[in-house]
Backbone atoms as SQL, in Angstrom:
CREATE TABLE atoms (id INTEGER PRIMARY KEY, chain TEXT, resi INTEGER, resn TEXT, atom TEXT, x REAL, y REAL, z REAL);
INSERT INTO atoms VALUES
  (1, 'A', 1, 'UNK', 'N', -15.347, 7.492, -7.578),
  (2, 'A', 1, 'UNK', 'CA', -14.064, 7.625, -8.268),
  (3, 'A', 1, 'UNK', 'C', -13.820, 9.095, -8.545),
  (4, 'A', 2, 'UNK', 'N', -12.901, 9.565, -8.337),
  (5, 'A', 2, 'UNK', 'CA', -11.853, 10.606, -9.004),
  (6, 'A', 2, 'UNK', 'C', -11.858, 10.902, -10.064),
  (7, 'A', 3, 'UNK', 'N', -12.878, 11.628, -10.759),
  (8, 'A', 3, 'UNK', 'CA', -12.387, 12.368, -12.509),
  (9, 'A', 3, 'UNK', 'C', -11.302, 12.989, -12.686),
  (10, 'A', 4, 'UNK', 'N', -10.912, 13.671, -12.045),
  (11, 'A', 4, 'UNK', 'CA', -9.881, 14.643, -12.436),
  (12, 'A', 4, 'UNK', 'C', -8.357, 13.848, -11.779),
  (13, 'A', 5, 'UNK', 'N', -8.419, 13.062, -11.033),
  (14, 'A', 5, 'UNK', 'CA', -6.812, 12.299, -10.577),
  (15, 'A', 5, 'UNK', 'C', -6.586, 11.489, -11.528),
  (16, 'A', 6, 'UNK', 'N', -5.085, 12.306, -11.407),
  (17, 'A', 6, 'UNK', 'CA', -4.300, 11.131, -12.296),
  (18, 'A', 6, 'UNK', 'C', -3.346, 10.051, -10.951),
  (19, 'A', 7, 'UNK', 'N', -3.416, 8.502, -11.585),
  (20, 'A', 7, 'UNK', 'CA', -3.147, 7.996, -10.810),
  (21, 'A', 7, 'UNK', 'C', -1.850, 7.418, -11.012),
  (22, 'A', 8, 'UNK', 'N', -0.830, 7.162, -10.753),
  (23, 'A', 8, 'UNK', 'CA', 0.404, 6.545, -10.958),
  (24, 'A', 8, 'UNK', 'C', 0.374, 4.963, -10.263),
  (25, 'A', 9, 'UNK', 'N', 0.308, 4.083, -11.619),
  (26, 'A', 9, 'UNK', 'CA', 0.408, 2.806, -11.069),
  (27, 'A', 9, 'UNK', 'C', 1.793, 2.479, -11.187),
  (28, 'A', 10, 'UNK', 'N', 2.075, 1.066, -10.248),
  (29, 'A', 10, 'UNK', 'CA', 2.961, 0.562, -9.676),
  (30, 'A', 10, 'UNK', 'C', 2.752, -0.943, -9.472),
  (31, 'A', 11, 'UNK', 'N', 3.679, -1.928, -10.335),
  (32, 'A', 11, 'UNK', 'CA', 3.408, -3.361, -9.856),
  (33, 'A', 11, 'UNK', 'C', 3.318, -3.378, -8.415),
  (34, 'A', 12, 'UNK', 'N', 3.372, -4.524, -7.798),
  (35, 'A', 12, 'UNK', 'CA', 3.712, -5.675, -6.548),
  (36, 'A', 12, 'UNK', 'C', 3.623, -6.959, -6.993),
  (37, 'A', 13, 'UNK', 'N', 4.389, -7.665, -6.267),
  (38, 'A', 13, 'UNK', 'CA', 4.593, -9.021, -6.497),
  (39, 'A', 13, 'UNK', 'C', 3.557, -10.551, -6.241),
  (40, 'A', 14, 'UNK', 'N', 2.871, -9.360, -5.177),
  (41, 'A', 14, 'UNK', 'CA', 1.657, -10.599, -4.583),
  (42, 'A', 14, 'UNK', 'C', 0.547, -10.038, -4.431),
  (43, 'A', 15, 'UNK', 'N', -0.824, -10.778, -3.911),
  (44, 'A', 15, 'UNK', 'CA', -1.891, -10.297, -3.354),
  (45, 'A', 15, 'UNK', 'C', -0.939, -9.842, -2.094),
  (46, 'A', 16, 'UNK', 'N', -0.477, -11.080, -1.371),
  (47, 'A', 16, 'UNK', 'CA', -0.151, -10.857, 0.110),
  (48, 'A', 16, 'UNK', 'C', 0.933, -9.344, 0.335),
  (49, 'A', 17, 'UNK', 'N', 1.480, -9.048, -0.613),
  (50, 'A', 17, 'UNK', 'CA', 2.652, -8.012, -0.414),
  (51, 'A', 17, 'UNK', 'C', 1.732, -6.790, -0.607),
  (52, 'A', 18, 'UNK', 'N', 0.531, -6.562, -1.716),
  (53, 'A', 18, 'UNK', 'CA', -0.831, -5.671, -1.508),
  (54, 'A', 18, 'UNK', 'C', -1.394, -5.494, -0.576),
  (55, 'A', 19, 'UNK', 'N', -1.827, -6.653, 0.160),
  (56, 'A', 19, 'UNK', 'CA', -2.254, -6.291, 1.288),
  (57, 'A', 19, 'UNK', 'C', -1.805, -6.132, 2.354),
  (58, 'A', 20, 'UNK', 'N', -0.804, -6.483, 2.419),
  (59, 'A', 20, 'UNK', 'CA', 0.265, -5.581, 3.857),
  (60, 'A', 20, 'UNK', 'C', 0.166, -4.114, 3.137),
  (61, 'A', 21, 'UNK', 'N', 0.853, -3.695, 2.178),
  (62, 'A', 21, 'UNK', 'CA', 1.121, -2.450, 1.945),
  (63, 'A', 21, 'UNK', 'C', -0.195, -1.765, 2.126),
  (64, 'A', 22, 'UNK', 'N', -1.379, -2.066, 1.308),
  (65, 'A', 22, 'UNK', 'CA', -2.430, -1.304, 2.188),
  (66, 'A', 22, 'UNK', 'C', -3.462, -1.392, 3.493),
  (67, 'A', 23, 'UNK', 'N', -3.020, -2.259, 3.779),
  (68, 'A', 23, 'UNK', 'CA', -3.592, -2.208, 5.684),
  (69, 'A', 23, 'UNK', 'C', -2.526, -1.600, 6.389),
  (70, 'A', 24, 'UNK', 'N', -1.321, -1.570, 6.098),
  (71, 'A', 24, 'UNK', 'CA', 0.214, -0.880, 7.025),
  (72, 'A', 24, 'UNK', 'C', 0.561, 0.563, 6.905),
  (73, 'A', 25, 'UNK', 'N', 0.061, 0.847, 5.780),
  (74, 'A', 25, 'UNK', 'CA', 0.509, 2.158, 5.175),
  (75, 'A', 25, 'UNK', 'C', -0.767, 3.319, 4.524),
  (76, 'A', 26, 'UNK', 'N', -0.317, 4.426, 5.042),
  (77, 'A', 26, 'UNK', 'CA', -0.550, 5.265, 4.383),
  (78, 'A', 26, 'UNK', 'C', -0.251, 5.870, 2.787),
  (79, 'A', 27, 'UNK', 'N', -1.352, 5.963, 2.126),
  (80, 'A', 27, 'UNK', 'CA', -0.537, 5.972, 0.795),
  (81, 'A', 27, 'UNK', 'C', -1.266, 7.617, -0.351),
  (82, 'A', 28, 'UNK', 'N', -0.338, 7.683, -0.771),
  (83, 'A', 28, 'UNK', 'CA', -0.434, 9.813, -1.491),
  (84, 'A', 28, 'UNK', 'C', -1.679, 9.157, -2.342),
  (85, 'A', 29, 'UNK', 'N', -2.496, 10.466, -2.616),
  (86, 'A', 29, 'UNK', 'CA', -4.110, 9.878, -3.223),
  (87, 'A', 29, 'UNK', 'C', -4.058, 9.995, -4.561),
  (88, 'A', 30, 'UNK', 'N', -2.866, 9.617, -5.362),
  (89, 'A', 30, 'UNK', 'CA', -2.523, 9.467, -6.810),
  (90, 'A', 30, 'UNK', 'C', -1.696, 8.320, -6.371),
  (91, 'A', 31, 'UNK', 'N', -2.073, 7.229, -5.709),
  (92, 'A', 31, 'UNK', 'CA', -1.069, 5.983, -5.881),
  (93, 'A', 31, 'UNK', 'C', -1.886, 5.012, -5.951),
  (94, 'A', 32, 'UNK', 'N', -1.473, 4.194, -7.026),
  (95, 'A', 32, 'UNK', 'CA', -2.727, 3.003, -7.362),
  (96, 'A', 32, 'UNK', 'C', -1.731, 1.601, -7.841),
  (97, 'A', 33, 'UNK', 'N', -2.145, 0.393, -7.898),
  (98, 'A', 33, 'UNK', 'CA', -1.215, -0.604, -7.820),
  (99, 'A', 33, 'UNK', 'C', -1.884, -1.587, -8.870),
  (100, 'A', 34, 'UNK', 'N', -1.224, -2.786, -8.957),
  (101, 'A', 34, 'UNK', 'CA', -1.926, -4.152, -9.695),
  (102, 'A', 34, 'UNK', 'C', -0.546, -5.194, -9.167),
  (103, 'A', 35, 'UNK', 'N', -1.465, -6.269, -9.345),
  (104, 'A', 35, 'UNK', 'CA', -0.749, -7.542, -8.459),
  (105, 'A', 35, 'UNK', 'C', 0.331, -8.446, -10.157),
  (106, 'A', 36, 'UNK', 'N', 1.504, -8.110, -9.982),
  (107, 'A', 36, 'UNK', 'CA', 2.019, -8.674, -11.052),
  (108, 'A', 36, 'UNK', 'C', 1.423, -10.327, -11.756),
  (109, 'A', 37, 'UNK', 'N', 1.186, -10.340, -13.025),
  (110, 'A', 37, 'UNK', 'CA', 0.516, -11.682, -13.702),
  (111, 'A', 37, 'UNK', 'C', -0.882, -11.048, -13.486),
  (112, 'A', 38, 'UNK', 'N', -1.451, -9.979, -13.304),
  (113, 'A', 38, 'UNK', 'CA', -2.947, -9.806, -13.010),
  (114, 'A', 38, 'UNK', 'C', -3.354, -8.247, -13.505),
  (115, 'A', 39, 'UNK', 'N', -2.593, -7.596, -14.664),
  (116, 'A', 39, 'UNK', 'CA', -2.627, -6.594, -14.709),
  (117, 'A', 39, 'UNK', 'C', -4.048, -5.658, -15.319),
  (118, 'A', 40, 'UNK', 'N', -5.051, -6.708, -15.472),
  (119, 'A', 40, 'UNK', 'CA', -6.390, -6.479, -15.506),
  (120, 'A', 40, 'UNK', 'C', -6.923, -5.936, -14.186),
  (121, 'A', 41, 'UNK', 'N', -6.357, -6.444, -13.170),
  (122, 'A', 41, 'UNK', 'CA', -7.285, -5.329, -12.299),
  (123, 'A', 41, 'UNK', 'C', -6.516, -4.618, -11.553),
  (124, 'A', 42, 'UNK', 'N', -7.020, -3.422, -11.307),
  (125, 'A', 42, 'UNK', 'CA', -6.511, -2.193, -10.407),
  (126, 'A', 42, 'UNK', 'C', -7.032, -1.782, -9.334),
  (127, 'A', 43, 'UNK', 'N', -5.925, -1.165, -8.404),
  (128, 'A', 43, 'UNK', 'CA', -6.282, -0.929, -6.789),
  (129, 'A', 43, 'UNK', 'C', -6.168, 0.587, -6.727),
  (130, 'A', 44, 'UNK', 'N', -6.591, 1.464, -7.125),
  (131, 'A', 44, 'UNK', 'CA', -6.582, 2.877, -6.923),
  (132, 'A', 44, 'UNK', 'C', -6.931, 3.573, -5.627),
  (133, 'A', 45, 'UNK', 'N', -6.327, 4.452, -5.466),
  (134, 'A', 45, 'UNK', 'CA', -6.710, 5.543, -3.845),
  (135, 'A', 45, 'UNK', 'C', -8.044, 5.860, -4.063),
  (136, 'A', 46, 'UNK', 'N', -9.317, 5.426, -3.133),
  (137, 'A', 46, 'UNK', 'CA', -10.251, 6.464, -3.609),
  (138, 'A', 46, 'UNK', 'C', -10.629, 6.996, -2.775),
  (139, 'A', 47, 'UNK', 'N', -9.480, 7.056, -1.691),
  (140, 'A', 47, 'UNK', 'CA', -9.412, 8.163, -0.374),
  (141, 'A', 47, 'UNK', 'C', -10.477, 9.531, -1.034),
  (142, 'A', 48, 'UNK', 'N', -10.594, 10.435, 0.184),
  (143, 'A', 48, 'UNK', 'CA', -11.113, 12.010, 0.022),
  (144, 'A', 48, 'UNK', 'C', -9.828, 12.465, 0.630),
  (145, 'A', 49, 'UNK', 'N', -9.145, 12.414, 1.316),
  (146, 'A', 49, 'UNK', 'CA', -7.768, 12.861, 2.186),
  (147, 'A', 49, 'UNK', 'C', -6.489, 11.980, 2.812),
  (148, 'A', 50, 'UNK', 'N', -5.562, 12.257, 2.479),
  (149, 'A', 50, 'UNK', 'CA', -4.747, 11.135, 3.110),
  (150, 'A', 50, 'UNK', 'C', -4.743, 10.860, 4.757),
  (151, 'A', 51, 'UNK', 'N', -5.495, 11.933, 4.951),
  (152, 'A', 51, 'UNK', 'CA', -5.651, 11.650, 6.974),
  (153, 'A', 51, 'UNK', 'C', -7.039, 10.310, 6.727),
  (154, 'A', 52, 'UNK', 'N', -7.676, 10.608, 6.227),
  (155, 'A', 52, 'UNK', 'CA', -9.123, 9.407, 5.749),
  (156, 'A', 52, 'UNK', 'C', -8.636, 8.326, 6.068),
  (157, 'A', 53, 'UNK', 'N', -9.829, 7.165, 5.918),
  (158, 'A', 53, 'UNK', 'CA', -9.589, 5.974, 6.026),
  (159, 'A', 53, 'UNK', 'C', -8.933, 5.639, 4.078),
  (160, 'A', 54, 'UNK', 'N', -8.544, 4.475, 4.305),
  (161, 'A', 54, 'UNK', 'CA', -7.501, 3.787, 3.377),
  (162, 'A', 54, 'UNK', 'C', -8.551, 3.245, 2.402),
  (163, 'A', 55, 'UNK', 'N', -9.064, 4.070, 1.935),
  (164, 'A', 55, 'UNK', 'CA', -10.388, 3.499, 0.478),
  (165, 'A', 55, 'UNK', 'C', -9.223, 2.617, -0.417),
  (166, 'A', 56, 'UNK', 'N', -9.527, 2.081, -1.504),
  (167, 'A', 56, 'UNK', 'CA', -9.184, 1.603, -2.849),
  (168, 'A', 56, 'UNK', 'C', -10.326, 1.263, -3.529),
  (169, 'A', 57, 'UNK', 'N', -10.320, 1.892, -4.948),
  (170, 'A', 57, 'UNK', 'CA', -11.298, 1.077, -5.589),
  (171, 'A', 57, 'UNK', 'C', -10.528, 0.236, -6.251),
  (172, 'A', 58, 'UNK', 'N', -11.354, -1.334, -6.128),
  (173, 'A', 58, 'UNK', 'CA', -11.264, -1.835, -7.028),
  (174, 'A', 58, 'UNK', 'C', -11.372, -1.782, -8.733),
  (175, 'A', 59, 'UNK', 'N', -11.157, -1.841, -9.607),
  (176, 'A', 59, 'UNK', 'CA', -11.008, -1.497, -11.477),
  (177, 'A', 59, 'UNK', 'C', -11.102, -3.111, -12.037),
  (178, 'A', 60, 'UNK', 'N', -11.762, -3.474, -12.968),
  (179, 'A', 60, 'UNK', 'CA', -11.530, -4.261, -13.723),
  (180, 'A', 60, 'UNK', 'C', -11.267, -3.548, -15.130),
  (181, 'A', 61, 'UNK', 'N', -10.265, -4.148, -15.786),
  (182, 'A', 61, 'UNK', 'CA', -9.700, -3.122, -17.368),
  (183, 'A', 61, 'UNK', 'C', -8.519, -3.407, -17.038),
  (184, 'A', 62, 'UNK', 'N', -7.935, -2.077, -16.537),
  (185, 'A', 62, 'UNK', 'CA', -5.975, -2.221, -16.536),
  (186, 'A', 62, 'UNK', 'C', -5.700, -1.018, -17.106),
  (187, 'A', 63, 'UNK', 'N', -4.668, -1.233, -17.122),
  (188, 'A', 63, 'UNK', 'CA', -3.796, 0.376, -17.627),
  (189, 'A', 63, 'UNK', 'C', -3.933, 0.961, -19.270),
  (190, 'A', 64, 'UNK', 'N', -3.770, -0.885, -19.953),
  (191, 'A', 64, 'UNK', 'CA', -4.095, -0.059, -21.395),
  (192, 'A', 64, 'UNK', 'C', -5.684, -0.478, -21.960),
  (193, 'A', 65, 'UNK', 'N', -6.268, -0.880, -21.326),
  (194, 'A', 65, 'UNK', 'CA', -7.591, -0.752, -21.289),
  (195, 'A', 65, 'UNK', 'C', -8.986, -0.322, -22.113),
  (196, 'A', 66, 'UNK', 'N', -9.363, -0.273, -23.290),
  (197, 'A', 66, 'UNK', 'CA', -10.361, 0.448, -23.694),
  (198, 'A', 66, 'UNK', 'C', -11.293, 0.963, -22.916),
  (199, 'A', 67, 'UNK', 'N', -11.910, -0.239, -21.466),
  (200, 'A', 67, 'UNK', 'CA', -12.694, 0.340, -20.968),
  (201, 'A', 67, 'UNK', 'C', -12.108, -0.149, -19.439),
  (202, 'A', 68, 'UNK', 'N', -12.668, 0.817, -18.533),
  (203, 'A', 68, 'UNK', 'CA', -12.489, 0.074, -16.735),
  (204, 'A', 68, 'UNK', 'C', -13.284, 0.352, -15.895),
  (205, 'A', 69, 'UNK', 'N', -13.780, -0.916, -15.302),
  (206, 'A', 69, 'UNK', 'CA', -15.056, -0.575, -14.696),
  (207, 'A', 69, 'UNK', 'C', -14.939, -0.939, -13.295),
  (208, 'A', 70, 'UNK', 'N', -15.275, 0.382, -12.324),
  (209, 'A', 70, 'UNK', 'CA', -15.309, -0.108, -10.798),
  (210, 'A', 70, 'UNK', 'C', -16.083, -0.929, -10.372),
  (211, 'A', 71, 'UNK', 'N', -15.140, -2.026, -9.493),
  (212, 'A', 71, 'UNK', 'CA', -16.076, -3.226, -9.553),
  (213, 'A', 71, 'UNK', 'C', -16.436, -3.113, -8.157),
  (214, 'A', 72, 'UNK', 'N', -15.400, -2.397, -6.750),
  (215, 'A', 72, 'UNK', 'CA', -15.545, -2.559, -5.925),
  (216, 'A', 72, 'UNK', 'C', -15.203, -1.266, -5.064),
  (217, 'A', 73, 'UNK', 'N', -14.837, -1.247, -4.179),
  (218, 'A', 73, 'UNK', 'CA', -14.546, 0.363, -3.093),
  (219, 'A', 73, 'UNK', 'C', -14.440, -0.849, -1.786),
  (220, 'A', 74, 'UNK', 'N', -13.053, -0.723, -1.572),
  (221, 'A', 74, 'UNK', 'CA', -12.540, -1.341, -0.189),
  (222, 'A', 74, 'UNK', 'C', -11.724, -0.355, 0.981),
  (223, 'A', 75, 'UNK', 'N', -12.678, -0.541, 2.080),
  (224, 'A', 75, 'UNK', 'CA', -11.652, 0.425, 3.263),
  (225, 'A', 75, 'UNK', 'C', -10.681, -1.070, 3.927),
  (226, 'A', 76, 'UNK', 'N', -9.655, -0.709, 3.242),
  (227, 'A', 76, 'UNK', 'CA', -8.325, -1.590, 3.608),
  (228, 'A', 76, 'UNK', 'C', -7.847, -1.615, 5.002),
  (229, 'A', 77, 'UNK', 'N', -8.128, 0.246, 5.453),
  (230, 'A', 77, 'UNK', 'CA', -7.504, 0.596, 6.147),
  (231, 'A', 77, 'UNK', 'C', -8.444, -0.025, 7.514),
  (232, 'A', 78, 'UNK', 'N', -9.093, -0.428, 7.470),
  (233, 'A', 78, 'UNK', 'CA', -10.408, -1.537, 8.655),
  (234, 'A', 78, 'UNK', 'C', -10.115, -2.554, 8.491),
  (235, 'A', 79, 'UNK', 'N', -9.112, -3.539, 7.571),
  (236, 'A', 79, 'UNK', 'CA', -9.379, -4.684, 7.367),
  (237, 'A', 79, 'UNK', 'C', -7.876, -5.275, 8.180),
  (238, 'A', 80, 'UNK', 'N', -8.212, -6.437, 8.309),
  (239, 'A', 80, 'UNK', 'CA', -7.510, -7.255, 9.387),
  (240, 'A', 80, 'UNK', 'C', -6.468, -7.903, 7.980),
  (241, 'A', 81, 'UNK', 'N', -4.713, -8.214, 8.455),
  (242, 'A', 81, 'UNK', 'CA', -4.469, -8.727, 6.674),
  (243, 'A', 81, 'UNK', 'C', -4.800, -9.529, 6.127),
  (244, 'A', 82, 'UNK', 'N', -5.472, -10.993, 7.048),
  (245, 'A', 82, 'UNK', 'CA', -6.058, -11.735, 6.308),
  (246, 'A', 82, 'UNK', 'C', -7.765, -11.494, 5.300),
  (247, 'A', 83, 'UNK', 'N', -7.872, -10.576, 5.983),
  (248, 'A', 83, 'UNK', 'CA', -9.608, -9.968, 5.513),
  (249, 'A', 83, 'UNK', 'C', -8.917, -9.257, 4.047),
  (250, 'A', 84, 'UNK', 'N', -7.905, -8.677, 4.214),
  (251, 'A', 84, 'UNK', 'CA', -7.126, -7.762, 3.258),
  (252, 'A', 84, 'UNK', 'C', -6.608, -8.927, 1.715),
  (253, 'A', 85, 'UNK', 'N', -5.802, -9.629, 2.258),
  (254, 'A', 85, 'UNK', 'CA', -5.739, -10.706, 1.192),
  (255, 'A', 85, 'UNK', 'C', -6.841, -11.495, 0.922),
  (256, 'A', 86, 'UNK', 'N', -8.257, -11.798, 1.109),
  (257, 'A', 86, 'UNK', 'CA', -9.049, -12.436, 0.866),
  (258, 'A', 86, 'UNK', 'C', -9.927, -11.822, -0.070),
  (259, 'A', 87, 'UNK', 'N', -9.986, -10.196, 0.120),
  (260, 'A', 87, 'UNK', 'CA', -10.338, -9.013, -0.705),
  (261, 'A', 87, 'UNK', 'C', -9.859, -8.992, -1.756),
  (262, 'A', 88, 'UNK', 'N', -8.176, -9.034, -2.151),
  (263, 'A', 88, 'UNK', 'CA', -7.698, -9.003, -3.166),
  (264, 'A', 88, 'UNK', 'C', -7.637, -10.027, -3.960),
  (265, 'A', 89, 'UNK', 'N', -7.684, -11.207, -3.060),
  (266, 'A', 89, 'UNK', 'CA', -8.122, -12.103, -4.372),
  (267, 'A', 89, 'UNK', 'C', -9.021, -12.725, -4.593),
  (268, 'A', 90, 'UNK', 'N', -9.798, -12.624, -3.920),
  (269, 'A', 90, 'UNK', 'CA', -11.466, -12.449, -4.427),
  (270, 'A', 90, 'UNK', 'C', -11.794, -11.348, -5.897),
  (271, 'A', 91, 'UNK', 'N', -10.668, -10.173, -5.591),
  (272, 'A', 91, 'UNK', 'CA', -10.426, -9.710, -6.848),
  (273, 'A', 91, 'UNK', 'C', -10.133, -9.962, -8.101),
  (274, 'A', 92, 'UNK', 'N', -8.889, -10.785, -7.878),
  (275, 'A', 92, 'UNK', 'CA', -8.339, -11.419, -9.027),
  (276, 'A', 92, 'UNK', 'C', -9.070, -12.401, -9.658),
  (277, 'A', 93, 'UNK', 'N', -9.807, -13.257, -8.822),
  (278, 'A', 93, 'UNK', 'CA', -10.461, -14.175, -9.186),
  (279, 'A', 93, 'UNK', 'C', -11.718, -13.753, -9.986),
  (280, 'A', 94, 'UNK', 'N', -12.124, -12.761, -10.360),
  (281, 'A', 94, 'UNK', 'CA', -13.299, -11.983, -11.186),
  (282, 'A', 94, 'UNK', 'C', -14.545, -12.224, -10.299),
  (283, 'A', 95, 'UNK', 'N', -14.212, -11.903, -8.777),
  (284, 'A', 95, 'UNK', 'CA', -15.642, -12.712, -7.816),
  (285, 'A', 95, 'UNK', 'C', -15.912, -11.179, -7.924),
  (286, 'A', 96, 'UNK', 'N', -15.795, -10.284, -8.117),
  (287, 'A', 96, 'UNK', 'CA', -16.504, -8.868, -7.789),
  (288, 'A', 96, 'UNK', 'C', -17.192, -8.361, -9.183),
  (289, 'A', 97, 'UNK', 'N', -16.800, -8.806, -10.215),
  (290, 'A', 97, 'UNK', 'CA', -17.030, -8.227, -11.356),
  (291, 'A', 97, 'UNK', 'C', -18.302, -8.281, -11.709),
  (292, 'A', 98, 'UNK', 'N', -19.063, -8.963, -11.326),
  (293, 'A', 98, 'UNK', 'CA', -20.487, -8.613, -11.483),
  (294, 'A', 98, 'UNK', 'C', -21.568, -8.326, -10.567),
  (295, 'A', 99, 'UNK', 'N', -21.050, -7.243, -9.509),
  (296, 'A', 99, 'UNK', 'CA', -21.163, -6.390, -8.165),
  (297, 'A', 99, 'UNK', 'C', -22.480, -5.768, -9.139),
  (298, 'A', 100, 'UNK', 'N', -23.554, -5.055, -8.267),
  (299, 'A', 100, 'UNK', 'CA', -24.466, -4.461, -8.894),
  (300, 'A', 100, 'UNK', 'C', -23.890, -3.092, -8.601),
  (301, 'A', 101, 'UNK', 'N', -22.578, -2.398, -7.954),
  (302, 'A', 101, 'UNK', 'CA', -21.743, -1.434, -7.464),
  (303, 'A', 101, 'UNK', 'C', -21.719, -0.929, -9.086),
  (304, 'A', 102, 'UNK', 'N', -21.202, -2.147, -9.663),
  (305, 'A', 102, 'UNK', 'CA', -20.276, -1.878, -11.011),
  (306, 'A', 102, 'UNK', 'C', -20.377, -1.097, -11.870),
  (307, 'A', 103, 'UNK', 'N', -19.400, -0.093, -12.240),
  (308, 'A', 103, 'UNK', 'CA', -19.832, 1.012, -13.420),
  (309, 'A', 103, 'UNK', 'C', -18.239, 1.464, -14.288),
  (310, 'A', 104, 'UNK', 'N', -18.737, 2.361, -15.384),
  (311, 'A', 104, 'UNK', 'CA', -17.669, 2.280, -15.732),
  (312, 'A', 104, 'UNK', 'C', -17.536, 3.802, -15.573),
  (313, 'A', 105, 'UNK', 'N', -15.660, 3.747, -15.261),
  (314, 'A', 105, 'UNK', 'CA', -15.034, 5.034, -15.589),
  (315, 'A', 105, 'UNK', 'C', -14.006, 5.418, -16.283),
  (316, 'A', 106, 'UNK', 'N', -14.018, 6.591, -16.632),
  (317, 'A', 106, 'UNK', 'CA', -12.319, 6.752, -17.276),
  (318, 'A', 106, 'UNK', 'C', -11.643, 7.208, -16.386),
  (319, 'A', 107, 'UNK', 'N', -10.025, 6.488, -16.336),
  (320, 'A', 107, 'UNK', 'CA', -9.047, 6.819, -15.667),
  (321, 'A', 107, 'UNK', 'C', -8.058, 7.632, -16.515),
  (322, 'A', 108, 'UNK', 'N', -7.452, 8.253, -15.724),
  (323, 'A', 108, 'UNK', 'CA', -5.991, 8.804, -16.178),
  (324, 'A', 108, 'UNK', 'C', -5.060, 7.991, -15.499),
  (325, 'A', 109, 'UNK', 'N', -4.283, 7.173, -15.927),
  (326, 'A', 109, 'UNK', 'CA', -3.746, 6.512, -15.290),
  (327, 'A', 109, 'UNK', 'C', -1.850, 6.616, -16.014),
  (328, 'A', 110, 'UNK', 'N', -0.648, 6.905, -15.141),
  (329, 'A', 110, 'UNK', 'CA', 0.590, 6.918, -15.678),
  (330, 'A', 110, 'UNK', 'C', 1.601, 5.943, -14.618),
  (331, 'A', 111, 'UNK', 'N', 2.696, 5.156, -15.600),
  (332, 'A', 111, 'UNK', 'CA', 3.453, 4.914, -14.686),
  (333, 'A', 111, 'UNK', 'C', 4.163, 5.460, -13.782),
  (334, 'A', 112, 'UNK', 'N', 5.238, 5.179, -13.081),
  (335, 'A', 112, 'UNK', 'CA', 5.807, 5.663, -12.216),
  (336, 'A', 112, 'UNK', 'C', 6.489, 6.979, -12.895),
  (337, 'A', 113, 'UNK', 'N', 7.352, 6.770, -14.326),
  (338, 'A', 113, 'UNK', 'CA', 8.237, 7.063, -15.166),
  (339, 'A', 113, 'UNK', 'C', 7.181, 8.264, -15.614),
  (340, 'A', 114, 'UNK', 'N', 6.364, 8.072, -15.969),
  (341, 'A', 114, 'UNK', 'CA', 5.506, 9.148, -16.582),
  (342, 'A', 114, 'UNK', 'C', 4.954, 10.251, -15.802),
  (343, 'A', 115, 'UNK', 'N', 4.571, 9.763, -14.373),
  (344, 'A', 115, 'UNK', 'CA', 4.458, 10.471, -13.228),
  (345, 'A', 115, 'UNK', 'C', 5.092, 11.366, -12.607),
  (346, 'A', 116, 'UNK', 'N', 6.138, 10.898, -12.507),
  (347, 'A', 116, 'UNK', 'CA', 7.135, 12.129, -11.734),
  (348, 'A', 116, 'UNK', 'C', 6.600, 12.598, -10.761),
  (349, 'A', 117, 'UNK', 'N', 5.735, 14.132, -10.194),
  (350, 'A', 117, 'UNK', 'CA', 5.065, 14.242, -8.665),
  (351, 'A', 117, 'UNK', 'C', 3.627, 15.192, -9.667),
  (352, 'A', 118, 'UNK', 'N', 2.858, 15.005, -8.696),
  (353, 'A', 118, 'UNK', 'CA', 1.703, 16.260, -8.888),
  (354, 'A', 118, 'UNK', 'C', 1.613, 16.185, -7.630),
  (355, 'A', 119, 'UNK', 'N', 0.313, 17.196, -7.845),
  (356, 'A', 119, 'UNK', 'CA', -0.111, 18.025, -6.091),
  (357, 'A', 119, 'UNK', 'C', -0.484, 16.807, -5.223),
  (358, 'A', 120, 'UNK', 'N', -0.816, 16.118, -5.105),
  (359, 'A', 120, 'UNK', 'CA', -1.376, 15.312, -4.828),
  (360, 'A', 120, 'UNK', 'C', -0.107, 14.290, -3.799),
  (361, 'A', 121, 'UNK', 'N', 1.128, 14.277, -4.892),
  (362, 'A', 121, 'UNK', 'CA', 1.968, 13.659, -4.372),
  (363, 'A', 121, 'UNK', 'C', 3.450, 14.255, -3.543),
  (364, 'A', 122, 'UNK', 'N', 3.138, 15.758, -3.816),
  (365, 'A', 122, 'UNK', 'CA', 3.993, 16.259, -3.551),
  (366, 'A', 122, 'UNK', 'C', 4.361, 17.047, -2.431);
């Protein structure tokens, strides 16, 4: 994970609309998401470069969070969309949360509104 990125989250409507968007797309390495009704877990960039493969870590916590702990690290950008939606909600479903991966970090995390651009996105 990223100490120093701040990440700008952004609903979506589905697992399935998540995982098109990250197997299809390239995405700026301050863009991080959550599947609306599920705002406990988070999909953050944990790219090294936007030319890189399509990392996300997985987060269990959320945006207002006391604590959030990486539960997972997915290259999206390898995954087939059904491999992609099976990932994410294997997520939702709390099947990762007790990964021996698991640790905790602090995020900086802002909405869209709060975000506006940094280097990262700009």
């Amino acid at each position: 994970m990223h100490g120093r990125r701040t990440f700008c989250i952004s609903p979506v409507a589905s697992a399935e609309e998540l995982a098109h968007m990250l197997t299809e797309r390239t995405w700026t390495l301050c863009s991080g998401f959550y599947v609306q009704g599920h705002e406990g877990y988070l999909f953050l960039n944990d790219a090294t470069c936007e030319d890189g493969a399509g990392e996300f870590a997985c987060i269990a916590g959320g945006i207002d969070a006391e604590r959030n702990v990486q539960i997972e690290s997915i290259t999206f950008s390898w995954c087939t969309f059904d491999q992609a939606v099976q990932h994410v909600n294997d997520a939702l479903a709390g099947r990762f949360d007790q990964n021996e991966f698991a640790r905790p970090v602090t995020l900086r995390l802002e909405t869209p509104e709060q975000h506006q651009r940094c280097p990262l996105c700009a």
